[in-house]
C-alpha positions as CSV (number, residue, x, y, z in Angstrom):
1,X,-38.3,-106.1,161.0
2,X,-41.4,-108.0,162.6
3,X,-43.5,-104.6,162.2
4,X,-43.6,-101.3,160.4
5,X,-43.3,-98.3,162.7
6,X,-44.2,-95.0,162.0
7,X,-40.2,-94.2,160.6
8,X,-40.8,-97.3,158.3
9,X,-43.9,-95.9,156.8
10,X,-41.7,-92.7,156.0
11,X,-38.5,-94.7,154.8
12,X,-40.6,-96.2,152.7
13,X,-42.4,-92.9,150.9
14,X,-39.6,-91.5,150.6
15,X,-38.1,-94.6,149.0
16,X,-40.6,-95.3,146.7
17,X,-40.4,-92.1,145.3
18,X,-36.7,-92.0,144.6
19,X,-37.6,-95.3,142.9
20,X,-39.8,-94.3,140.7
21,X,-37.5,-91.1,139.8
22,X,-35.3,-93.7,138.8
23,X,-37.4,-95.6,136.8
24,X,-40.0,-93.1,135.5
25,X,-38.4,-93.0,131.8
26,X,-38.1,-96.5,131.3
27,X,-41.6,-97.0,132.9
28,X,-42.7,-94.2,130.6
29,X,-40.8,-96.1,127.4
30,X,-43.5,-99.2,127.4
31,X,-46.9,-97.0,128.0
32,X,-48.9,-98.4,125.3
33,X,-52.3,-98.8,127.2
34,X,-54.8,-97.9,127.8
35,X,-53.5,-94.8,125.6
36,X,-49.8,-95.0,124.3
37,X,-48.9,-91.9,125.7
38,X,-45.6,-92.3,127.4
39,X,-46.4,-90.9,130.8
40,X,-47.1,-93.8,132.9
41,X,-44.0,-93.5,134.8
42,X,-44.2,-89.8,135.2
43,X,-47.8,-89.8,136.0
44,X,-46.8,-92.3,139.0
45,X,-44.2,-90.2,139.7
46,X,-46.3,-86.9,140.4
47,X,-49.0,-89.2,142.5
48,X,-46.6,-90.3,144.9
49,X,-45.0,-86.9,145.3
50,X,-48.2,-85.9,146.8
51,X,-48.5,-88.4,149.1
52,X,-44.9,-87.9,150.2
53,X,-45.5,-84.1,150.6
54,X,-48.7,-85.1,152.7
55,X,-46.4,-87.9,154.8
56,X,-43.8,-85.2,155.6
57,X,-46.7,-82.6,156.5
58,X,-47.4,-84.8,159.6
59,X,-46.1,-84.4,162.9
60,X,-43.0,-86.2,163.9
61,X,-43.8,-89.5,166.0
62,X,-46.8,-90.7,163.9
63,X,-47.9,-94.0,164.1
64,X,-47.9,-96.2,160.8
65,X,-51.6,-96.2,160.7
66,X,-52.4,-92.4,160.4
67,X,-48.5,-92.0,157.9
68,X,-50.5,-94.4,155.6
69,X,-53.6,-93.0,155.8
70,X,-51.6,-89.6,155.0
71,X,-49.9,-91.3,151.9
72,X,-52.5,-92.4,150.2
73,X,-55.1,-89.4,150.5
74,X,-51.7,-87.3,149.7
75,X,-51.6,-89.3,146.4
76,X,-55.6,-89.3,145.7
77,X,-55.2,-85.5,145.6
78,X,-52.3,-85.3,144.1
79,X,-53.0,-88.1,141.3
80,X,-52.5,-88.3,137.0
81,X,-53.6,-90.6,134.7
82,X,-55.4,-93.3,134.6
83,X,-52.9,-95.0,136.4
84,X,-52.1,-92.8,139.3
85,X,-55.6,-92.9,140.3
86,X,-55.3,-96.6,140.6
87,X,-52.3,-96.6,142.7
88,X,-54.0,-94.0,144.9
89,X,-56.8,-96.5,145.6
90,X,-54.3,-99.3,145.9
91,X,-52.7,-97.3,148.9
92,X,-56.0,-96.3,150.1
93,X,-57.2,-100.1,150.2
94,X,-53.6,-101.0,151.9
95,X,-54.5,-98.1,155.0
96,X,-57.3,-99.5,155.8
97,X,-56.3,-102.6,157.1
98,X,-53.3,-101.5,158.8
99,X,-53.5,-100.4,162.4
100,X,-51.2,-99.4,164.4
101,X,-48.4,-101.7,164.4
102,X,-48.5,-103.6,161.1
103,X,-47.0,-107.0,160.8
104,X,-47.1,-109.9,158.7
105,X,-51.3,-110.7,159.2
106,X,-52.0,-106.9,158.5
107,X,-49.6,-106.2,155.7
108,X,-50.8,-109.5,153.5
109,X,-54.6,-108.3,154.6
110,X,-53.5,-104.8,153.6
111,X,-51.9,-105.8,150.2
112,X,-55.3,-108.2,149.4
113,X,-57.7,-104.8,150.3
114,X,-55.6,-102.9,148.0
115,X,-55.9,-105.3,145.0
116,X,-60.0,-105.5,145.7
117,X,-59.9,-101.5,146.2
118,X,-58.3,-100.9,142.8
119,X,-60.5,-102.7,140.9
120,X,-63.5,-101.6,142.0
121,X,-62.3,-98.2,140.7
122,X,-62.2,-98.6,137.4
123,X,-65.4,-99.1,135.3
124,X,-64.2,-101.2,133.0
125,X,-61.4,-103.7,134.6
126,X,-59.1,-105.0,132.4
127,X,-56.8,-108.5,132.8
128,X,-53.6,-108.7,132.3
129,X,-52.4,-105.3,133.6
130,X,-51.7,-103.9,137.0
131,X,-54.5,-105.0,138.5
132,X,-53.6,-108.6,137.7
133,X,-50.1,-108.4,139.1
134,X,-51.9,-106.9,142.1
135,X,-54.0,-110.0,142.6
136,X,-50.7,-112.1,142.6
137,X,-49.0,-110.2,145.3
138,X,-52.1,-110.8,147.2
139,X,-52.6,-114.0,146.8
140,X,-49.3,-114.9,147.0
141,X,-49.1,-112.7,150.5
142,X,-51.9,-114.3,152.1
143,X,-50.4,-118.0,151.5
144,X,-47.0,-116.5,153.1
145,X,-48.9,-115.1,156.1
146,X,-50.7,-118.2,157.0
147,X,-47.4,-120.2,156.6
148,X,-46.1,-117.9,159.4
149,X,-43.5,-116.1,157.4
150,X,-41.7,-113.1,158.7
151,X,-42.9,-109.4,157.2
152,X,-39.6,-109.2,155.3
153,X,-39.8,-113.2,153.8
154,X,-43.1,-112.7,153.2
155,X,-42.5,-109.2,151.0
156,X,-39.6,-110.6,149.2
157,X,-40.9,-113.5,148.2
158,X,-44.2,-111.9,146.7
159,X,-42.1,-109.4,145.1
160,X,-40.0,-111.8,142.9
161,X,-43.0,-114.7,142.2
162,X,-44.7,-111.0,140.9
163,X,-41.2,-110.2,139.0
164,X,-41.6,-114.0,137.4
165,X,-45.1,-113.8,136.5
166,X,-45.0,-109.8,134.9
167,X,-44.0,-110.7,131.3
168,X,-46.6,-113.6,131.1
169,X,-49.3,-111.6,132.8
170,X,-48.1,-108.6,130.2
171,X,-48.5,-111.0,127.7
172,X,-51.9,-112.1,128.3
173,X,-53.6,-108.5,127.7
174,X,-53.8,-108.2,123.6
175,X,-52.4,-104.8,123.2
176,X,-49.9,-105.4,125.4
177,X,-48.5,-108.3,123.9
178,X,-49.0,-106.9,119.8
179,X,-46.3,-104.5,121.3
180,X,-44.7,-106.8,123.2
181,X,-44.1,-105.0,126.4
182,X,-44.5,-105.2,129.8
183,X,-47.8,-103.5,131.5
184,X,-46.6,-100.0,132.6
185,X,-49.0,-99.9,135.3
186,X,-47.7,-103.2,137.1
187,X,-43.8,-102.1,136.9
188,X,-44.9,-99.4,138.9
189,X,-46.3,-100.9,141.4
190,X,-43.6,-103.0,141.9
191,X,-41.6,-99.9,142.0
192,X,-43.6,-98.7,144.9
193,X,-43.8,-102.4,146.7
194,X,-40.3,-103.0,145.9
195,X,-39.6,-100.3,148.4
196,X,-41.5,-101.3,151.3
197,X,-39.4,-104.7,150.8
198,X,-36.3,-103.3,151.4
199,X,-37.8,-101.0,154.4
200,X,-39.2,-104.4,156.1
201,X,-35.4,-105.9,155.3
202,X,-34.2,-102.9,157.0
203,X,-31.9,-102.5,154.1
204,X,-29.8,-99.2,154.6
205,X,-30.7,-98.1,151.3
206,X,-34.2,-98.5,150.9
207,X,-34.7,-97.4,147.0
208,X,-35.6,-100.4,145.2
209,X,-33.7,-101.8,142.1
210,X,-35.0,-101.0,138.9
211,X,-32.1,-102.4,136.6
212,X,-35.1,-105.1,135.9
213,X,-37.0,-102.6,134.0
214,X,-36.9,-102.5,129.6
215,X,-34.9,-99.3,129.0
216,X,-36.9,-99.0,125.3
217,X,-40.1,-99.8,123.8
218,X,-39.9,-103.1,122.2
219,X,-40.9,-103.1,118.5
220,X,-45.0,-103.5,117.2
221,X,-46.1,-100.3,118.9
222,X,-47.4,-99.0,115.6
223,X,-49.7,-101.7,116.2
224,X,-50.8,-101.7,119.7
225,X,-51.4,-97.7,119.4
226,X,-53.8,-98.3,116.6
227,X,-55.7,-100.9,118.1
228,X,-55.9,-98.9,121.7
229,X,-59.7,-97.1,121.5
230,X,-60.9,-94.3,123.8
231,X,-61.6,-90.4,123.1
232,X,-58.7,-87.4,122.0
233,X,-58.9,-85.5,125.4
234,X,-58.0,-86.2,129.0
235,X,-60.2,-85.0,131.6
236,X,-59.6,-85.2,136.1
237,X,-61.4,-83.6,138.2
238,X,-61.9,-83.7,142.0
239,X,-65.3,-83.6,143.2
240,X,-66.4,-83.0,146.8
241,X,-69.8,-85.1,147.8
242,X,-69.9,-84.9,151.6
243,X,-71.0,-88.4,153.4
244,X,-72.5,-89.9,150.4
245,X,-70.4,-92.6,148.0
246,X,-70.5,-91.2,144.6
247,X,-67.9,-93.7,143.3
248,X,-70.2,-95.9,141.5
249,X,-72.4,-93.1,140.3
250,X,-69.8,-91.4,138.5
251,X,-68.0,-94.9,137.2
252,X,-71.4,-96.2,135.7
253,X,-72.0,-92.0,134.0
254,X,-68.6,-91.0,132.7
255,X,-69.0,-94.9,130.6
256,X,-71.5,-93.2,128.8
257,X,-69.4,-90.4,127.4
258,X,-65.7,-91.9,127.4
259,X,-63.1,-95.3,128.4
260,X,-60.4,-95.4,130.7
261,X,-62.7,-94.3,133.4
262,X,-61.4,-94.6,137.4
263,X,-63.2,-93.1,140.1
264,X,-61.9,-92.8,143.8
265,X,-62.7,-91.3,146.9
266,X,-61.7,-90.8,150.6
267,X,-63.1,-88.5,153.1
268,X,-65.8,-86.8,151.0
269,X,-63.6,-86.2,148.1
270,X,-63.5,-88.0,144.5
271,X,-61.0,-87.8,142.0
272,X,-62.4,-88.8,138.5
273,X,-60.4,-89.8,135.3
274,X,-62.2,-90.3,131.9
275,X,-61.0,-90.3,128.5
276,X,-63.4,-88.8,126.0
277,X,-63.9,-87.0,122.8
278,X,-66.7,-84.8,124.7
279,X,-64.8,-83.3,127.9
280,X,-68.3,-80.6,128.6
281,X,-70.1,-83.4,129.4
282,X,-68.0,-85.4,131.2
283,X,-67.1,-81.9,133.4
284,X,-71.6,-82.0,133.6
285,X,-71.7,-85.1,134.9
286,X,-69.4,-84.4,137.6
287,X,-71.8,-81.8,139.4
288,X,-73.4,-84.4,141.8
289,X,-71.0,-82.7,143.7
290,X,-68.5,-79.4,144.2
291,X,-66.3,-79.7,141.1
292,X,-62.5,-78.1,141.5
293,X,-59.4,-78.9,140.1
294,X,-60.8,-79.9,136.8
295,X,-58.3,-79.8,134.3
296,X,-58.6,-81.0,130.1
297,X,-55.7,-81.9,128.3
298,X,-55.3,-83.6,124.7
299,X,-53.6,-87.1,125.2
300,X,-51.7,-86.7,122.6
301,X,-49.9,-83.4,123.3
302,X,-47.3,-83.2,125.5
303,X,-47.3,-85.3,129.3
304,X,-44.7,-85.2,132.0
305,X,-41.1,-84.5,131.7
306,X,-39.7,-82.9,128.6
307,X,-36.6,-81.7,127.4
308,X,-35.9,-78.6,128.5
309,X,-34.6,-77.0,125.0
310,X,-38.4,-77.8,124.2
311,X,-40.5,-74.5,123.7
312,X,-42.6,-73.1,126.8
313,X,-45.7,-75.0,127.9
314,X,-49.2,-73.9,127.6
315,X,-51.8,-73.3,130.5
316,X,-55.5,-71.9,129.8
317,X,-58.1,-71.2,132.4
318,X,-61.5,-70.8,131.8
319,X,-64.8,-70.3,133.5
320,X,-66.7,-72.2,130.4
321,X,-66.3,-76.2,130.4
322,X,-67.8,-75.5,126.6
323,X,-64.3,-74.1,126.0
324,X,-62.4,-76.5,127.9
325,X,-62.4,-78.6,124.1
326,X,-61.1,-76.2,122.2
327,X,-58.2,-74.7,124.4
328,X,-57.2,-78.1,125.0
329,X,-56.9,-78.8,121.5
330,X,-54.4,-75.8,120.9
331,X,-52.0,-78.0,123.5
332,X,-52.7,-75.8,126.8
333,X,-53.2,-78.0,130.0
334,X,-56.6,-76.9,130.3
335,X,-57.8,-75.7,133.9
336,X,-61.9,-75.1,134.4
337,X,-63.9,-73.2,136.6
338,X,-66.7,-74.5,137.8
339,X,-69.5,-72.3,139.4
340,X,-69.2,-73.8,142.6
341,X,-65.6,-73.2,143.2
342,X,-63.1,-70.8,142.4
343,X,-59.6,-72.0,140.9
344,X,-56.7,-71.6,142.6
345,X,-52.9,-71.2,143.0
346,X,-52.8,-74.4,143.8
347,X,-54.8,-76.2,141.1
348,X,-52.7,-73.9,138.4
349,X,-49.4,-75.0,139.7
350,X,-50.7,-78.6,139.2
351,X,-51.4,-78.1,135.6
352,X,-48.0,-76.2,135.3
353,X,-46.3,-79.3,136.4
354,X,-48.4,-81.3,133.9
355,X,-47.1,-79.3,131.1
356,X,-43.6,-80.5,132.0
357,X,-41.6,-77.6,130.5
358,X,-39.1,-75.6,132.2
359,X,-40.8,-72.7,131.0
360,X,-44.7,-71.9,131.1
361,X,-47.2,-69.1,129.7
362,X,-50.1,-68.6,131.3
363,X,-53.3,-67.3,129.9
364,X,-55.6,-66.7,132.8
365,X,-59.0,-66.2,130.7
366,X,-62.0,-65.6,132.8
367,X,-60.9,-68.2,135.1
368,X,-58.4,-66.8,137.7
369,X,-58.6,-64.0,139.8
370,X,-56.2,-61.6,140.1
371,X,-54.8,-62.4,143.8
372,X,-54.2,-66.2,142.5
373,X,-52.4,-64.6,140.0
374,X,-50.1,-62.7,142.3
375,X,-49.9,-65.8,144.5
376,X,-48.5,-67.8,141.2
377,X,-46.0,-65.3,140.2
378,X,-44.5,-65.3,143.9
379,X,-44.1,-68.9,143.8
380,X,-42.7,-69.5,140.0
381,X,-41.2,-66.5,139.6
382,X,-39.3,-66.6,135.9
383,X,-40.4,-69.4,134.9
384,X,-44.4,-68.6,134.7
385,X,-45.0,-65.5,131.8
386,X,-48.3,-64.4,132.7
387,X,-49.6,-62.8,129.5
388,X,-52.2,-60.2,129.6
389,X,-55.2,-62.6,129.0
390,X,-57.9,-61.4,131.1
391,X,-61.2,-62.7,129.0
392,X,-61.7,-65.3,126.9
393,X,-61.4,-63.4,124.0
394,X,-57.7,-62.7,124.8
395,X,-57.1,-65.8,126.0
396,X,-58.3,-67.2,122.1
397,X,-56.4,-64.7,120.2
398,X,-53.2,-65.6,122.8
399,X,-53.6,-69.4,122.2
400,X,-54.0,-69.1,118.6
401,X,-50.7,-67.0,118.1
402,X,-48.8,-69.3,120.8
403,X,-49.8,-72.3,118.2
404,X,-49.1,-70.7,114.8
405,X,-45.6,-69.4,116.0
406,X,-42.2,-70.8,115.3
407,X,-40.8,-73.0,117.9
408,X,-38.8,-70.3,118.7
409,X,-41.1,-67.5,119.2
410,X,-44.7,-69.1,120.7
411,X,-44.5,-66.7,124.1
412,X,-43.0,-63.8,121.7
413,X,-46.0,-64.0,119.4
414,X,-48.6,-64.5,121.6
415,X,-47.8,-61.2,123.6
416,X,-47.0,-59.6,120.5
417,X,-50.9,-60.9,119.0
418,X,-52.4,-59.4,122.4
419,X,-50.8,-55.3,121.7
420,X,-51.9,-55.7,118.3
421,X,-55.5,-56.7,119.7
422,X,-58.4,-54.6,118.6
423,X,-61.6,-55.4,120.5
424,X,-64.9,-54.6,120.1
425,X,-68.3,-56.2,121.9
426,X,-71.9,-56.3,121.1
427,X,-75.3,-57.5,121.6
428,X,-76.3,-59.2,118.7
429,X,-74.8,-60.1,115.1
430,X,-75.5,-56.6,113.2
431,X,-74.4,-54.6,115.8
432,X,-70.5,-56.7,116.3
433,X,-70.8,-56.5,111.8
434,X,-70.8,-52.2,112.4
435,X,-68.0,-52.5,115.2
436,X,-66.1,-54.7,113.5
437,X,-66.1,-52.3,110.2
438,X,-65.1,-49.6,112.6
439,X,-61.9,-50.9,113.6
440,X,-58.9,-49.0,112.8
441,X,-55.8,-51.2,110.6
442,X,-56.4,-53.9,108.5
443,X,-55.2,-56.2,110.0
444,X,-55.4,-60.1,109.3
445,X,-57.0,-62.1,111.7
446,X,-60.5,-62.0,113.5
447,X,-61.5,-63.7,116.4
448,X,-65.1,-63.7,117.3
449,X,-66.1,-65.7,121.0
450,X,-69.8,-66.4,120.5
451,X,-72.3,-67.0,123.9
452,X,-74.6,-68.8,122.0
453,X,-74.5,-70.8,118.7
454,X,-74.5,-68.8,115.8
455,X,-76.3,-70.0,112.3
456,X,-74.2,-70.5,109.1
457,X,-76.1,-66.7,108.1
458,X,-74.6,-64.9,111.2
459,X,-71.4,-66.3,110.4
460,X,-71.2,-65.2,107.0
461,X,-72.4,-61.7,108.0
462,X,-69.2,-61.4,110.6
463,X,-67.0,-62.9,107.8
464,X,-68.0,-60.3,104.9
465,X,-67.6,-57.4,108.0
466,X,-64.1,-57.3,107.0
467,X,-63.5,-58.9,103.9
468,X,-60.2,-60.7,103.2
469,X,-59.8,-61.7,107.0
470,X,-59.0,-64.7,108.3
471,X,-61.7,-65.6,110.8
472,X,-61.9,-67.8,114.2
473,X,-65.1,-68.6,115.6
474,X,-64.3,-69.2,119.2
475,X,-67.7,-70.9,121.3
476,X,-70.5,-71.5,122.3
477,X,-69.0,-70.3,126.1
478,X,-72.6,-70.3,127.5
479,X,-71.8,-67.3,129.2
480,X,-70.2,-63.9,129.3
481,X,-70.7,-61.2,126.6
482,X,-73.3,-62.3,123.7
483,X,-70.5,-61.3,120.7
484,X,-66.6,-60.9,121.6
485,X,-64.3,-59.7,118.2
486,X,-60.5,-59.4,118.5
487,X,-58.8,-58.0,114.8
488,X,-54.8,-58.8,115.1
């Protein structure tokens, strides 16, 4: 194949995510940085799923230029982790020097954009990962197209000088090489180029090999996860600017409050990545622009595919990004209203997918409205239990019972922890004390959602209210009622 028509461009989509399908758990196995999460692979996965969804959404007969274009913004949307966001720049830097009938010249151009594009959107570049390897295809492209090499020589022979080079380039990042593993960033992209090799071959089948890939984490990784830095909590957002280029604005503020930070953008939209210990502020310094789809999740709980004899997964919504901490610290993927857009269907689903169970509750908080509601059950049907979580003071108690519950039983005893629920609502500290001594059974637990901070005084006052109970201070929300108490 001298150039890559529109059919190629889909081939090669569709291709590269059967690929990475393939090779998601092995790519998953050696994810030690920047976090040693183990969702690498899956979080590649999901990114390119997007942009194949948004490459089939275009009308048949496309040209190669506007299919790429589709791909890559497909995947911006659509991307998780720290390294799907880079990939989605990669294939935004590859569109942009396409045109309409890519060949050799345009490809190797298109593959040295990329590497420039996905460095420039990370704050804090790092050698010896993906973005190295990316450099090598480059280089190595460009030296191929001005020998005159055919598309498909040119691709193949970049591809296995990058398969050479991995393990040394691996090697030369220190965490990677205390664990002694392959960067899990850089075996995806190969993944992903590996297809569009076989496409410009005109192999009939078009899914790359991935036999190459480590089936297990190599031993050290004791090691290399102690030594990897950054905060507890995962927070993405996308964030709508207009005209103006908030990349580097957002890159330079989210390094005050966290590591891992990538910020890219096409058309007016940005999709930020951060990991911090302080997910309120980083949500804060996200309003330069209309904030949706912001979701908070704690690295270490659960990413991507699990088992599916694993318990149900947890999704929270909430209109306060004060809260966003703490529900993400009970394990629910997180997902946070903003004032200047409403969450929807579609932003839930994503952080249903996150959780990766086969099963997931949902506790909608003061973050959904009810038609979004409807519009999830419609589309999930049995797998999504919505609970009856209407406020944030339902949503606590839920979360707290879904946590303290038997593997067995977390869905079962958060419903169970919401009939039980006694509420009661005041203005100010005494009057939430007389409420609270009002309730009817005895009960064992209190949960008190708090607008504003409360002093070590008010919170011994609410404690004596009932005395002998277990009490949850759930806040500052910054908004809502002043006092919220649940007894269960």
């Amino acid at each position: 194949m001298d150039r890559l028509d529109g059919a190629a461009v889909r081939a090669w989509a569709h291709a590269a995510r059967t690929g990475l399908e393939r090779a998601r758990a092995s790519i998953d196995a050696v994810n030690v940085f920047p976090v040693a999460d183990s969702d690498t692979g899956t979080n590649v996965l999901l990114t390119v799923t997007g942009g194949v969804e948004a490459v089939d959404r275009v009308e048949a007969g496309a040209g190669p230029d506007e299919l790429v274009v589709a791909f890559a913004r497909g995947a911006m949307l659509a991307a998780r982790g720290n390294s799907g966001v880079i990939l989605s720049q990669y294939l935004a830097g590859l569109a942009r020097s396409w045109g309409d009938a890519p060949g050799t010249d345009e490809v190797a151009a298109g593959l040295a954009n990329a590497a420039r594009s996905a460095r420039q959107a990370l704050a804090d570049p790092q050698e010896g990962t993906v973005l190295t390897v990316a450099d090598e295809v480059a280089q190595g492209a460009l030296i191929a197209a001005g020998a005159r090499a055919d598309l498909s020589t040119m691709l193949a022979e970049v591809l296995d000088d990058a398969h050479r080079a991995l393990a040394t380039i691996s090697a030369a990042h220190p965490v990677l090489r205390r664990a002694h593993v392959l960067d899990a960033g850089a075996c995806a992209l190969l993944v992903v180029l590996g297809a569009l090799a076989r496409v410009a071959a005109e192999d009939a089948d078009a899914v790359p090999d991935v036999t190459w890939l480590p089936t297990a984490r190599a031993a050290g990784d004791d090691e290399a996860e102690a030594s990897a830095e950054g905060g507890a909590y995962e927070v993405m957002a996308l964030v709508r600017g207009g005209p103006q280029d908030l990349g580097a604005g957002l890159r330079s503020s989210l390094g005050t409050v966290g590591d891992s930070v990538a910020v890219v953008g096409a058309d007016g939209w940005w999709h930020v990545h951060v990991h911090t210990d302080d997910p309120e502020g980083a949500i804060a310094l996200c309003e330069v622009g209309v904030r949706e789809q912001v979701v908070v999740r704690l690295l270490e709980g659960s990413h991507g595919q699990v088992p599916e004899t694993s318990g149900p997964g947890l999704v929270a919504c909430t209109a306060s990004p004060a809260l966003a901490t703490w529900f993400a610290a009970t394990g629910a993927v997180t997902v946070v209203r903003c004032p200047e857009a409403p969450v929807t269907a579609e932003h839930v689903t994503r952080a249903i997918t996150d959780t990766g169970a086969s099963r997931v509750v949902l506790l909608a908080g003061d973050g959904l409205a009810p038609d979004e509601i409807d519009a999830l059950v419609r589309a999930h049907g049995e797998r999504l239990v919505v609970l009856d979580a209407r406020d944030a003071l339902r949503a606590s108690v839920a979360a707290l019972a879904f946590v303290a519950a038997a593997d067995d039983g977390p869905e079962h005893a958060a419903s169970a922890a919401l009939e039980r629920l006694q509420p009661a609502e005041a203005d100010d500290v005494a009057g939430l004390v007389s409420r609270v001594g009002a309730l009817g059974w005895p009960g064992e637990n209190l949960t008190v959602v708090h607008r504003d901070p409360l002093d070590d005084a008010a919170r011994a006052s609410i404690e004596q209210a009932r005395g002998g109970l277990e009490v949850t201070f759930v806040g500052p929300t910054g908004h809502g009622p002043a006092l919220a108490a649940g007894l269960d």
